[in-house]
C-alpha positions as CSV (number, residue, x, y, z in Angstrom):
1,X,12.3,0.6,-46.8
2,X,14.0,-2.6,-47.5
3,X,13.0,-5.8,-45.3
4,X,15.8,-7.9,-44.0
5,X,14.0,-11.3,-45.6
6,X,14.6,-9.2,-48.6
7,X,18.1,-8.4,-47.9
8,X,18.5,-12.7,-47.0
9,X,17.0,-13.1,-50.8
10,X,19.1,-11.5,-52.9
11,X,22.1,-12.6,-50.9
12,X,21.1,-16.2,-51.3
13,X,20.4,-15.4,-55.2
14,X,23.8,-13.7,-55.2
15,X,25.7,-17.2,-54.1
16,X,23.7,-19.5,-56.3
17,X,24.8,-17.3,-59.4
18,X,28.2,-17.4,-58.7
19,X,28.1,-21.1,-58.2
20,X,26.5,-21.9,-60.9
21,X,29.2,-19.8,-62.9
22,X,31.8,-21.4,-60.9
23,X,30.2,-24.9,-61.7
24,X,30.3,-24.2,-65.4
25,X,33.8,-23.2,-65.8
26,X,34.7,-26.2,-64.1
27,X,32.6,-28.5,-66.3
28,X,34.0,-26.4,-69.6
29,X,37.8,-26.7,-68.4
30,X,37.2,-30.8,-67.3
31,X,36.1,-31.2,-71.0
32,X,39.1,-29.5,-72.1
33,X,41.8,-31.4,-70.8
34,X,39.7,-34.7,-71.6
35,X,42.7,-36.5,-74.2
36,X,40.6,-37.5,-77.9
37,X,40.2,-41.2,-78.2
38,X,42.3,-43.7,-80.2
39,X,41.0,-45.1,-83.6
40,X,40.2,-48.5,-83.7
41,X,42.5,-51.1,-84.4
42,X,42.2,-54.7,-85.9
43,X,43.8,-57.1,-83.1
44,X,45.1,-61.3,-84.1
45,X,46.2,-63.3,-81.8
46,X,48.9,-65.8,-82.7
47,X,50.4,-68.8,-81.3
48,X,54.3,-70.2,-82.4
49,X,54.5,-74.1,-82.8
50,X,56.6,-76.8,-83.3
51,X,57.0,-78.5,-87.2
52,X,56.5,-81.4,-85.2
53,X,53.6,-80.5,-84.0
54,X,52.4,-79.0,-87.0
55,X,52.8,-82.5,-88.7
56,X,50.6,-84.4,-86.5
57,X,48.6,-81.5,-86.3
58,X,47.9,-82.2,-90.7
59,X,46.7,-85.1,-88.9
60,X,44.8,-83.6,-86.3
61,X,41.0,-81.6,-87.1
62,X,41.2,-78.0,-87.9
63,X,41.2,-75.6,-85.0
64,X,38.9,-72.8,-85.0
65,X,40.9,-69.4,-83.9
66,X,39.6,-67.9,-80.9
67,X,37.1,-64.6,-81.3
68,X,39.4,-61.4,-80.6
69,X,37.9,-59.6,-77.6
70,X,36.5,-56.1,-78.0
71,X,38.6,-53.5,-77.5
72,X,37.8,-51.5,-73.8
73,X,35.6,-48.9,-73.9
74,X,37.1,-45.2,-72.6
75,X,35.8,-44.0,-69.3
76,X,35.2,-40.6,-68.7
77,X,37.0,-38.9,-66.5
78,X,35.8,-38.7,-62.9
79,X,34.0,-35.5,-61.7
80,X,34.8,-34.0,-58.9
81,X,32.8,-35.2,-55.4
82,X,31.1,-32.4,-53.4
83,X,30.6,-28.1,-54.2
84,X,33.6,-26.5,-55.7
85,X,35.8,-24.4,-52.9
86,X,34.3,-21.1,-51.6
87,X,36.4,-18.2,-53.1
88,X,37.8,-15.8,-50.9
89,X,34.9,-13.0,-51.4
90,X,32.5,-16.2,-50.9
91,X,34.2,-16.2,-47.4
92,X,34.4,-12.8,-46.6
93,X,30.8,-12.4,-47.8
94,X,30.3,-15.8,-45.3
95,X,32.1,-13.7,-42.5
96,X,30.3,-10.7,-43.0
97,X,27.3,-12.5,-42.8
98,X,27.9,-14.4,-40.1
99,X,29.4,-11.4,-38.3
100,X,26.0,-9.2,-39.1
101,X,23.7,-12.3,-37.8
102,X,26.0,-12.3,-34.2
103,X,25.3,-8.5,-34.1
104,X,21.2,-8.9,-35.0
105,X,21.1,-11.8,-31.9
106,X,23.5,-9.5,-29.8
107,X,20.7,-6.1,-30.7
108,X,17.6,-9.2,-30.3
109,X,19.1,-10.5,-26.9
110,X,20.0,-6.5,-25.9
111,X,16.4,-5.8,-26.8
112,X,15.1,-8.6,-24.8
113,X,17.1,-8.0,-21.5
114,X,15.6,-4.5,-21.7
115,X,12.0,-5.1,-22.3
116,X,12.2,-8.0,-19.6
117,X,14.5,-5.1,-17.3
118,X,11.3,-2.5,-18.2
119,X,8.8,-5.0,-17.6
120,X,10.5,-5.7,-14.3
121,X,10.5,-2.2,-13.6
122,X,6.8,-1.5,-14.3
123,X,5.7,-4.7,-12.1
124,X,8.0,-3.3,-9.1
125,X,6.4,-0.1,-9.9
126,X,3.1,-1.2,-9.8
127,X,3.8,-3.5,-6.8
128,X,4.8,-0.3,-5.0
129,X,2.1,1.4,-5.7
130,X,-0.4,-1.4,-4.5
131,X,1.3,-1.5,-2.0
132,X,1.1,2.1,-1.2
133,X,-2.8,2.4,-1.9
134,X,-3.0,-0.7,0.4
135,X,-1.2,1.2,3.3
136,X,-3.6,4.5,3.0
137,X,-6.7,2.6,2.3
138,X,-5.4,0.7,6.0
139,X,-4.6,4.2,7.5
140,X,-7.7,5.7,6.3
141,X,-9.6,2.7,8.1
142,X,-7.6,3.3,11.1
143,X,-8.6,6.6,10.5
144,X,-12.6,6.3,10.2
145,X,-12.6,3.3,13.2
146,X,-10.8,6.1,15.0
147,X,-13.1,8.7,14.2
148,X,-16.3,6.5,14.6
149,X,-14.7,5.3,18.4
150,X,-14.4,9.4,19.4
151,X,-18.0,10.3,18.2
152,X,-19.3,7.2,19.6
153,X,-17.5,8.4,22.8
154,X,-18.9,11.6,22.6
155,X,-22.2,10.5,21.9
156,X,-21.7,8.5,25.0
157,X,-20.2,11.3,27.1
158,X,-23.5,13.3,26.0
159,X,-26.1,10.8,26.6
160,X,-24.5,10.2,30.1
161,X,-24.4,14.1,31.1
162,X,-27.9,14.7,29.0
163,X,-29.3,11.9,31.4
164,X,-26.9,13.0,34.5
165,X,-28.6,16.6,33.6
166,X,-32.1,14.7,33.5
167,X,-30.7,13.2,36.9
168,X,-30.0,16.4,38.2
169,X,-33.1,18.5,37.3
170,X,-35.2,15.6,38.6
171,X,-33.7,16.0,42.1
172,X,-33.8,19.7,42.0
173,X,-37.4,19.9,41.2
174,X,-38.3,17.3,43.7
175,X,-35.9,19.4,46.1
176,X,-37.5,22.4,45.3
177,X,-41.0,21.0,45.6
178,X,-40.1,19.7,48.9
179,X,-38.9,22.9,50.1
180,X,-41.8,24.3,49.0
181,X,-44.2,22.1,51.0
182,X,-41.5,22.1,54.1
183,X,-41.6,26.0,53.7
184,X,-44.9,26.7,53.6
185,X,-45.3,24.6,56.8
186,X,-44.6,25.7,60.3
187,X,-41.2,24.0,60.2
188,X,-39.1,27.1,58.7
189,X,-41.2,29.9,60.8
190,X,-40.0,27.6,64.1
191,X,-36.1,27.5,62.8
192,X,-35.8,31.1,62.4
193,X,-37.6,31.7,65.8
194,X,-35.3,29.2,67.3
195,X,-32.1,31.2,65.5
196,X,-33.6,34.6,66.6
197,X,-34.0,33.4,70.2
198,X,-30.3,32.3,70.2
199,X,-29.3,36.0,69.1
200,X,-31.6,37.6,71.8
201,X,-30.3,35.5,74.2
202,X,-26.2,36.3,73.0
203,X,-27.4,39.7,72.9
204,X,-25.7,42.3,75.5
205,X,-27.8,45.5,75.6
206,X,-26.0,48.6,75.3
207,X,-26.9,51.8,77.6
208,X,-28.5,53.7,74.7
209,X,-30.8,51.0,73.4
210,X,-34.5,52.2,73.7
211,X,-37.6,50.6,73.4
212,X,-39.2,49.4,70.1
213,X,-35.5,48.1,68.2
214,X,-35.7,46.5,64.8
215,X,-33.5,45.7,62.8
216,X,-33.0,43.6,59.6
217,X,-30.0,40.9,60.2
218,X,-28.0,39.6,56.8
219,X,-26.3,36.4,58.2
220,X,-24.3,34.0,56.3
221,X,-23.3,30.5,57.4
222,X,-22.1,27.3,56.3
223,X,-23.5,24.1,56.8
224,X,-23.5,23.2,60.5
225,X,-24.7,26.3,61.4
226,X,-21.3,28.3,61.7
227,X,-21.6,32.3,60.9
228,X,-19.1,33.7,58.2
229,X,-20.5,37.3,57.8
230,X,-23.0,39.5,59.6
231,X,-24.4,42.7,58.2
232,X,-27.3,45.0,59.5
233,X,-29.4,46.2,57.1
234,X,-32.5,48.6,57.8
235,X,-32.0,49.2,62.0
236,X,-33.9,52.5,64.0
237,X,-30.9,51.8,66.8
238,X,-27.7,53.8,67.0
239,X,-23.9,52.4,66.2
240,X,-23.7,50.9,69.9
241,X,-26.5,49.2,69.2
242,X,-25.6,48.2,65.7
243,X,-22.2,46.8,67.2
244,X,-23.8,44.6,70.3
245,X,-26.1,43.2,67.7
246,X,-23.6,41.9,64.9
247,X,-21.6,41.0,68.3
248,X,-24.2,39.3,69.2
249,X,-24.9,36.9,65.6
250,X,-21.4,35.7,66.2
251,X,-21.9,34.6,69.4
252,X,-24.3,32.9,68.6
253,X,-22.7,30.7,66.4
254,X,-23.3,27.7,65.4
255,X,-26.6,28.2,64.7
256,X,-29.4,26.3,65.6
257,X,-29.2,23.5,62.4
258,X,-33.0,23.0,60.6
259,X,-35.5,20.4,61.1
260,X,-35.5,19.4,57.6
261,X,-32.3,19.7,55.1
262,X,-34.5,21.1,52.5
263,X,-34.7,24.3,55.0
264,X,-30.9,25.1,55.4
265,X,-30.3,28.5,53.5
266,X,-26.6,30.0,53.5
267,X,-28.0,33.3,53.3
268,X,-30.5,34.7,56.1
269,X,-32.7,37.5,56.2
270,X,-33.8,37.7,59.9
271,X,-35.9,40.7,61.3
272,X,-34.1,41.0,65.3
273,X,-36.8,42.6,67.7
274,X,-35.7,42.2,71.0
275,X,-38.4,43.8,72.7
């Protein structure tokens, strides 16, 4: 493959040849038209004078004739000043030249604006994507605070109803202890006598109720005493006295309210004896 300095070499090779042809055929042809030179000739000088004067001149000391002057040298003909003309194919090959070296800078300068264009390109590119890896890498720290913030909030929420739990159970047992030693005190054998009493007392005795009547009461109340439900569970009386009996509960509403809050029960089992 040829090189282009190779390509500039024999071009320059190419235009020192022909001047140095062009050079000698001007040197040969300026020889040529040089004229030959004249032969030497022998030149006297003479002066004219008057007989007079050549009488007092016999008179007069000899005169010694003057030296003829040397002929003048030939000089050679001038050569030309400066590099012979171009020829027309010099020019054109000048033109072409110049021409093919404006199209090489025009490709170089193309060649340039592209690479800087593509370079341009790539840092935008890569600008972008920086940019782009910055914004997840913010949203994925967003992300994780966000994530860290809910389970510290759940760990939070946990701890506060693990310990409300604790909190709870605490007051339960201690509740339930209490009711314990309440209930296995006189207090709740005195509140249910004091809630059967008011029941005897409301109680209206029906024609056929005979000697010897028990009867299991279900009551249910609400706090402050007041009676939602009656039922009569195991009872040796007939439906009359069944009736006056349950009658009887709900008139006896509110009930009497326990000594201690540890004692109130919604549901109560109370065995009714009236006699």
């Amino acid at each position: 493959m040829q090189r282009p300095s190779d390509r500039w070499i024999s071009i320059a090779l190419s235009v020192l040849l022909h001047a140095a042809l062009l050079g000698a055929l001007v040197y040969g042809w300026l020889l040529f038209r040089q004229p030959p030179r004249p032969a030497p000739t022998l030149a006297i000088e003479a002066t004219v004078v008057d007989s007079r004067t050549v009488a007092g001149a016999q008179h007069a000391p000899p005169q010694v004739p003057p030296t003829p002057a040397a002929p003048p040298e030939p000089q050679p003909p001038a050569e030309p000043e400066g590099p012979p003309p171009p020829t027309p194919e010099e020019l054109a090959q000048r033109e072409q030249e110049r021409e093919h070296a404006e199209a090489a800078a025009r490709e170089q300068q193309a060649a340039q604006e592209r690479a800087a264009q593509q370079q341009a390109e790539q840092e935008a590119a890569q600008a972008k994507r920086l940019e782009a890896q910055r914004s997840a890498e913010a949203r994925a720290a967003q992300e994780r605070k966000a994530k860290e913030a809910a389970l510290a909030q759940q760990r939070a929420a946990a701890e506060a109803q693990e310990t409300s739990e604790r909190e709870d159970l605490k007051r339960s047992l201690a509740a339930e202890e209490h009711a314990g030693a309440v209930r296995a005190g006189p207090a709740l054998a005195n509140w249910q006598a004091q809630i059967t009493a008011r029941i005897e007392r409301a109680w209206l005795r029906p024609p056929t109720a005979r000697p010897g009547i028990q009867c299991v009461l279900n009551v249910t109340q609400v706090p402050g005493g007041e009676v939602t439900e009656v039922s009569i569970g195991e009872c040796n009386g007939d439906q009359a006295v069944r009736e006056s009996i349950e009658a009887a509960v709900y008139r006896a509403s509110p009930l009497p309210p326990p000594p201690d809050p540890s004692l109130f029960d919604r549901n109560l089992r109370i065995i009714f004896k009236p006699d």
